[in-house]
C-alpha positions in Angstrom: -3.7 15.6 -3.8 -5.2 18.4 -5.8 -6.8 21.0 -4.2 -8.6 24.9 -5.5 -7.8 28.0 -2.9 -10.7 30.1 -2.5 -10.8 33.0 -0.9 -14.5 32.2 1.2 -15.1 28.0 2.2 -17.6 27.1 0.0 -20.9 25.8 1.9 -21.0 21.9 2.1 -24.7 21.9 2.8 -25.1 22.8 -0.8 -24.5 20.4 -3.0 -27.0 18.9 -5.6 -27.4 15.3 -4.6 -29.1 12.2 -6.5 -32.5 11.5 -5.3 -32.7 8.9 -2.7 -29.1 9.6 -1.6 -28.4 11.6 2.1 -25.9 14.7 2.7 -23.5 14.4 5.5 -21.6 17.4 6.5 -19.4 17.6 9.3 -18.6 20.2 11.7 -15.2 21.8 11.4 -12.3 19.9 13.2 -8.6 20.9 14.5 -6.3 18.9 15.7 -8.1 19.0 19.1 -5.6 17.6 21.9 -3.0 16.3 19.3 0.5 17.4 18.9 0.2 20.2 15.7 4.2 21.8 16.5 4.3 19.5 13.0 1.6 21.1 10.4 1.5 17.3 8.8 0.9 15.9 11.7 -1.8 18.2 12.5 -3.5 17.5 9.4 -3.5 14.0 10.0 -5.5 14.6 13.2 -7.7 16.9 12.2 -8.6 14.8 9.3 -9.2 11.7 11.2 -11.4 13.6 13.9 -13.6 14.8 11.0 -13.8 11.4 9.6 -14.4 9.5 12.3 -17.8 12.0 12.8 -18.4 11.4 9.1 -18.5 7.4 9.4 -20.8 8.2 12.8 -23.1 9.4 10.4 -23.0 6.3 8.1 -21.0 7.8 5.4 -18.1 5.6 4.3 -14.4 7.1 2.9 -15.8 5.8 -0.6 -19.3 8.5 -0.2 -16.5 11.7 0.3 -18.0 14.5 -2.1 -15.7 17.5 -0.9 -13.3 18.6 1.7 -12.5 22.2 3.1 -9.1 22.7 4.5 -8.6 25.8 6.5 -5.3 26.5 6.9 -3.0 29.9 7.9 -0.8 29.7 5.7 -0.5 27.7 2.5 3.1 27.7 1.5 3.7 24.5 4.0 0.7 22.7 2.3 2.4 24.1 -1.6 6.2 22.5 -0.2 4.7 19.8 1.5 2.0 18.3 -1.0 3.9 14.5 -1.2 3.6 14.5 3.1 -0.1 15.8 2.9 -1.1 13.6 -0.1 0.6 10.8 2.1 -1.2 11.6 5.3 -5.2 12.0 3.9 -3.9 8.3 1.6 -3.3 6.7 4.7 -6.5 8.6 6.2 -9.0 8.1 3.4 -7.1 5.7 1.1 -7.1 7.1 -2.5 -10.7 8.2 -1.8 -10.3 11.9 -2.8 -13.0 14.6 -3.4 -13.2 17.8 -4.0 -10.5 20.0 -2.2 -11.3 24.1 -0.9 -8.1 25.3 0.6 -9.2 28.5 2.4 -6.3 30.5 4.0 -7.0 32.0 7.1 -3.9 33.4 9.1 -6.0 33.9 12.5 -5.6 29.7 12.7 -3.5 28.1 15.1 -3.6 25.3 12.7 -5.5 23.4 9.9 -9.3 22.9 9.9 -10.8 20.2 8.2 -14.6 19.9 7.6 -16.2 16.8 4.9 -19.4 16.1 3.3 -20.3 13.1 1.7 -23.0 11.7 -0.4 -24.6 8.6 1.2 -26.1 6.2 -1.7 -29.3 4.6 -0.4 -29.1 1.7 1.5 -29.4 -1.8 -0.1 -30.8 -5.3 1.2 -28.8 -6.2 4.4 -29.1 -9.6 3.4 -28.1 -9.2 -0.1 -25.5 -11.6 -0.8 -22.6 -10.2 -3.8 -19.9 -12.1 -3.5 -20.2 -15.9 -2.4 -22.3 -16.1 0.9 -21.0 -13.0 1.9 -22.9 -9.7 1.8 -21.6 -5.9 1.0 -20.9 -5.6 5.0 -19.5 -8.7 5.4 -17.2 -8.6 2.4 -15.5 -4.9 3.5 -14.8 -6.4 6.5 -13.0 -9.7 4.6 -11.0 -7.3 3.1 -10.8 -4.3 5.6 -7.3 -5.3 8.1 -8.0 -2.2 10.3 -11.6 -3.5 11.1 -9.9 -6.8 11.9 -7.0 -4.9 14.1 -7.7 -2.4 16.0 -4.6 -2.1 17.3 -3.9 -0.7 13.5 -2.9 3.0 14.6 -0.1 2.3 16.5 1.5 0.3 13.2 1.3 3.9 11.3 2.4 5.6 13.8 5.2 3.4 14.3 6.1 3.3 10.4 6.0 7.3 10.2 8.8 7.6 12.6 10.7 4.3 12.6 10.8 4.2 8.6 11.8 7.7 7.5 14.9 8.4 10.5 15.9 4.6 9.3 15.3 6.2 5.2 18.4 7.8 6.3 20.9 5.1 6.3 20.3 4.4 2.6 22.7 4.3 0.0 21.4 5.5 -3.1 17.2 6.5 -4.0 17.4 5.2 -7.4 15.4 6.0 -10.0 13.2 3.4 -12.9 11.1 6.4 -14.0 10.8 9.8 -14.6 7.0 10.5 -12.3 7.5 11.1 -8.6 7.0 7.3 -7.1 9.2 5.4 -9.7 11.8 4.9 -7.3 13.6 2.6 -4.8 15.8 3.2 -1.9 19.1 1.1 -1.8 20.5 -0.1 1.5 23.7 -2.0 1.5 25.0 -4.3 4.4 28.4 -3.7 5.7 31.4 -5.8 5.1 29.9 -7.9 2.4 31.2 -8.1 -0.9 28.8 -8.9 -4.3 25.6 -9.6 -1.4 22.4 -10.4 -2.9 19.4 -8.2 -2.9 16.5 -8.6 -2.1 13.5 -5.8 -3.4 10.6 -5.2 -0.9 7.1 -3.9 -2.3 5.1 -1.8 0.4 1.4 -2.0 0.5 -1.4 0.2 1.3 -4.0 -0.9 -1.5 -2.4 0.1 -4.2 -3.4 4.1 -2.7 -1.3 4.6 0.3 2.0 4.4 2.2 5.5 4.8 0.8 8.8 3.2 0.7 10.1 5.5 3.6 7.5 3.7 6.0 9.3 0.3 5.5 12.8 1.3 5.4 13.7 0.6 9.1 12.7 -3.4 8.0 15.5 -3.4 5.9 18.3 -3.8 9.4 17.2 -7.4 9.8 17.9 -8.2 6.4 21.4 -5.9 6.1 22.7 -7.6 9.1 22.3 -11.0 7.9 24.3 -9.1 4.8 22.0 -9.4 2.3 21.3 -5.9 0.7 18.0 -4.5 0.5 16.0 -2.3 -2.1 12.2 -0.9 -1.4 10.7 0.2 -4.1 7.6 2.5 -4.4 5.6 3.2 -7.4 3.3 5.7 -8.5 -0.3 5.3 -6.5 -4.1 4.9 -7.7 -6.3 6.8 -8.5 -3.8 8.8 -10.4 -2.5 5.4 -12.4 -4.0 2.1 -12.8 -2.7 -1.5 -11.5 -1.8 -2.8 -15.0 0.9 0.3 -14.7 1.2 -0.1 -11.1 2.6 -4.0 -12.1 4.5 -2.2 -14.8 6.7 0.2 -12.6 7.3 -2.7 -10.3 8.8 -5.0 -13.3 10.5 -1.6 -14.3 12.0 -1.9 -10.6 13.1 -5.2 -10.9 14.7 -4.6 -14.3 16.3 -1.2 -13.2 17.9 -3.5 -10.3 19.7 -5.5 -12.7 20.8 -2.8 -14.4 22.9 -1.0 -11.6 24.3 -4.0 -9.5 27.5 -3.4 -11.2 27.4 0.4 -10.0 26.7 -0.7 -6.4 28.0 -3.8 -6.0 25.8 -6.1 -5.6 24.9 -10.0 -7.4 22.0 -9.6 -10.3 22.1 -12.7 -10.0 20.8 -13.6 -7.1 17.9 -11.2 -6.8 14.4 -12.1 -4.8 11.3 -10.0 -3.8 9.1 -9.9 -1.4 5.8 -7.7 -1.0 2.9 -6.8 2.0 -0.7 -6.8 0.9 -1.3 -4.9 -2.3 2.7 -5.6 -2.6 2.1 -8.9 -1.7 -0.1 -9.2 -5.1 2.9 -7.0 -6.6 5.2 -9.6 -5.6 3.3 -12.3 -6.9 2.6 -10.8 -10.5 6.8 -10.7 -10.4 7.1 -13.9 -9.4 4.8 -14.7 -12.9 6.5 -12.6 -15.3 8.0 -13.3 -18.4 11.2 -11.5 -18.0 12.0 -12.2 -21.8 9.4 -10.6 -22.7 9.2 -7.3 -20.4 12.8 -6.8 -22.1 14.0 -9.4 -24.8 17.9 -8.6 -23.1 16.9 -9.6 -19.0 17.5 -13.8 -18.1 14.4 -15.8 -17.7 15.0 -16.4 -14.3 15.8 -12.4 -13.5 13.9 -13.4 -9.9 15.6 -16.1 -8.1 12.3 -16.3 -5.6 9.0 -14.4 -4.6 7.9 -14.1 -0.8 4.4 -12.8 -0.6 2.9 -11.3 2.7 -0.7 -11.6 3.4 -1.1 -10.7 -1.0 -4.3 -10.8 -2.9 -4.3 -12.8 -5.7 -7.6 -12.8 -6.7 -9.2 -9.2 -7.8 -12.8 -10.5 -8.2 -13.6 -10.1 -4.4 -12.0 -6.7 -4.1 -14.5 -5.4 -7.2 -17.4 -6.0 -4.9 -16.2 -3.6 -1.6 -16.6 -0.1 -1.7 -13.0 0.4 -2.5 -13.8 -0.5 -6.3 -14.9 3.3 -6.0 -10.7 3.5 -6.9 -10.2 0.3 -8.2 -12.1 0.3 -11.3 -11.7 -3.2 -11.9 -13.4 -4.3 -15.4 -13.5 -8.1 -15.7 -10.5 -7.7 -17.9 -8.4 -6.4 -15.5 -9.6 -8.8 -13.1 -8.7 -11.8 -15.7 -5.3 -10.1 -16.9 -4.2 -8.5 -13.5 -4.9 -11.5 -10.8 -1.8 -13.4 -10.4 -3.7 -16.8 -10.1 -4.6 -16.0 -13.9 -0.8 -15.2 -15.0 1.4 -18.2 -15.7 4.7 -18.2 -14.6 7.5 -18.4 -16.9 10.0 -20.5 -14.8 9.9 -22.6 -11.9 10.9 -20.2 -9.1 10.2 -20.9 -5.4 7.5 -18.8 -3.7 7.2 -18.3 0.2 3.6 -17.1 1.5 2.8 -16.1 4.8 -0.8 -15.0 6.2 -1.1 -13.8 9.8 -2.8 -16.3 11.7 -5.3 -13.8 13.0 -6.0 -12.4 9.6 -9.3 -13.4 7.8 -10.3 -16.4 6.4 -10.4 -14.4 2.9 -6.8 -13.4 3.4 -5.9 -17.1 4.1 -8.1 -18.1 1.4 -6.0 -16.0 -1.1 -3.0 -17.2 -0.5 -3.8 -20.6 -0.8 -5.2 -20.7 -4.1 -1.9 -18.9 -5.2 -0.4 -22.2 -3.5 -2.3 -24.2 -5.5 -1.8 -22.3 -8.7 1.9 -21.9 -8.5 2.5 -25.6 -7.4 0.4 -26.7 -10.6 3.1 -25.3 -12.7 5.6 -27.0 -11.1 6.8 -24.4 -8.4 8.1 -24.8 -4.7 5.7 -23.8 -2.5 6.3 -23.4 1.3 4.9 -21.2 4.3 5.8 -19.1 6.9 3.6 -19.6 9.7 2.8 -16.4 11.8 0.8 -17.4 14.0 -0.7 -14.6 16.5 -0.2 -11.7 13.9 -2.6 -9.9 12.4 -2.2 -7.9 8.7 -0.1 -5.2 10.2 2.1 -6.9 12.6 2.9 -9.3 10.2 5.5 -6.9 8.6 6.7 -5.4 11.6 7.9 -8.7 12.2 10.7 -8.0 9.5 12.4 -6.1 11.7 12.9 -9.6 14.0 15.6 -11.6 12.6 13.8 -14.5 14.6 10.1 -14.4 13.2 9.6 -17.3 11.1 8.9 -15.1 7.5 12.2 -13.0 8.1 14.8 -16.3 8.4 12.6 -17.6 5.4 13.6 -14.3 3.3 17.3 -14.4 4.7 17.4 -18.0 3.8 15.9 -17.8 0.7 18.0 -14.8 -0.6 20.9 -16.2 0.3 20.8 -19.4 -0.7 19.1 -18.9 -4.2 
């Protein structure tokens, strides 16, 4: 999140726009009846009041031109950048415009006001991908329009995930830029476990290991340790490095079992959404070749959660605003276009009240992974929708956590 302080909020309402498009501006929103004793929190709730009157006005997160924060004092925003940056991603996705931070210490708290450049509006009927057209196609691909319910999941993973963040072992490190981490967790009691690495999601843009930890206890008490892994986030790197930090991950793990105490040999991953496609470009890579010194078979099996596998739909939402997919990256980066380099087992679970793209995509990984000669099996979760679907981690009794425990401890 990079932001300019200026001493006077510039004005929104002028801005040189395209001809044919529309200015939205928003009023200037607090955190209205929200809790703000945290300044994050306020943020967050300020944010999400002024977006909420920017979509009323037909502007999308992908239209954002600028933002003016108001806040009194900047040194929390300065020492907390990573928990702001956090909070607009999980807002706005990786949707970021133009930041004014004005500093105003008569505020009780932040002020948030947005503008946005509307592009004119094309054929309704228009179809651009398949039957589908540009509405119906965000919503394919859009799990909060599909749960709204979705609020609670945050909320529950910003204060579930970071007190459980506490319990870890070890953070350690693959890279040297602020996201190439992972957080270690080992179970009690158990000597040599194997581990198992967890890839959050959040399209490639948002969330962070911290969010997931507390789904690690299932998994710990079935003594099995437990690594989550972040990685640097788009728009500020691409997914051909994204994929490269996680293989970093995965090769860093084998590095340090020795200094833990855990088996490199018997090492599995699984991922959610965009770490559901993460998990499934591991589960296709040449190990050999990432680092002539790692074992073919550095991945002993590959559990992806509600992934995308195929980036070709995901170029024709409005998110492609951050994506940037060329057809090469679509051909090179889509796991049903990577061959895998041994025959390791995959486990793929869709919530049964996800949408029929989300199932689609996980079959056509079944199909491509079983013609090169892989196991393929499924964890039915039925009743879950794309967010509740992970929570369900932290159930040792939901049918995709016994198939991780049982798969990393039996590989």
């Amino acid at each position: 999140m990079q932001f300019i302080q200026v001493e006077t909020a510039p004005d929104l309402d002028d801005q040189n726009v395209p001809a044919g498009t529309r200015l939205v501006v928003t009023d200037q929103f607090n955190a209205g009846d929200g809790p703000t004793d945290d300044p994050v929190t306020a943020f967050r709730l300020a944010l999400t009041r002024a977006a909420g009157a920017m979509m009323a006005e037909g502007a999308m997160p992908p239209h954002l031109s600028r933002m003016i924060l108001c806040l009194p004092d900047i040194g929390v925003l300065q020492n907390r950048l990573i928990d702001y940056d956090l909070a607009f991603r999980e807002t706005l996705a990786g949707n970021f415009p133009e930041i004014s931070v004005v500093v105003d210490a008569s505020l009780k708290g932040p002020e948030v006001a947005l503008s946005a450049v509307v592009p004119p509006a094309g054929d309704p009927d228009a179809k651009v991908y398949g039957d589908f057209t540009q509405a119906e196609v965000n919503f394919q691909y859009s799990p909060r329009a599909q749960a709204p319910d979705h609020e609670k999941y945050f909320e529950l993973w910003r204060v579930s995930g970071p007190a459980y963040q506490k319990n870890r072992r070890a953070e350690v490190w693959f890279g040297e830029t602020p996201g190439q981490s992972f957080d270690l967790f080992m179970p009690e009691g158990v000597a040599n476990p194997p581990l198992h690495l967890f890839i959050h999601g959040g399209y490639w843009q948002a969330l962070d290991k911290r969010n997931h930890a507390h789904m690690a206890d299932a998994m710990l008490k079935a003594g099995i340790a437990v690594a989550m892994v972040n990685y640097d986030l788009m728009p500020e790197v691409d997914l051909a490095e994204i994929i490269r930090q996680c293989r970093a991950a995965v090769a860093r793990a084998h590095d340090v079992a020795g200094d833990y105490g855990y088996d490199r040999n018997r090492m599995t991953v699984s991922g959610h959404s965009a770490g559901g496609h993460l998990s499934g470009a591991l589960a296709c890579t040449d190990w050999t070749e990432f680092r002539e010194d790692l074992p073919a078979d550095l991945l002993k099996g590959s559990v992806p959660i509600s992934g995308l596998f195929d980036l070709e739909p995901l170029s024709k939402t409005g998110m492609q605003r951050v994506f940037r997919f060329t057809a090469e990256d679509i051909a090179v980066l889509s796991p049903i276009n990577m061959t895998p380099a041994v025959k390791i087992p995959v486990i793929l679970s869709v919530g049964g009240l996800e949408s029929p793209e989300f199932h689609r995509q996980s079959a056509l990984f079944a199909e491509h992974m079983r013609r090169h000669g892989c196991q393929v099996s499924e964890a039915v979760m039925e009743g879950h929708h794309h967010f509740s679907i992970v929570e369900a981690l932290t159930d040792p009794a939901a049918p995709l956590t016994s198939a991780i425990i049982q798969l990393a401890k039996t590989c």
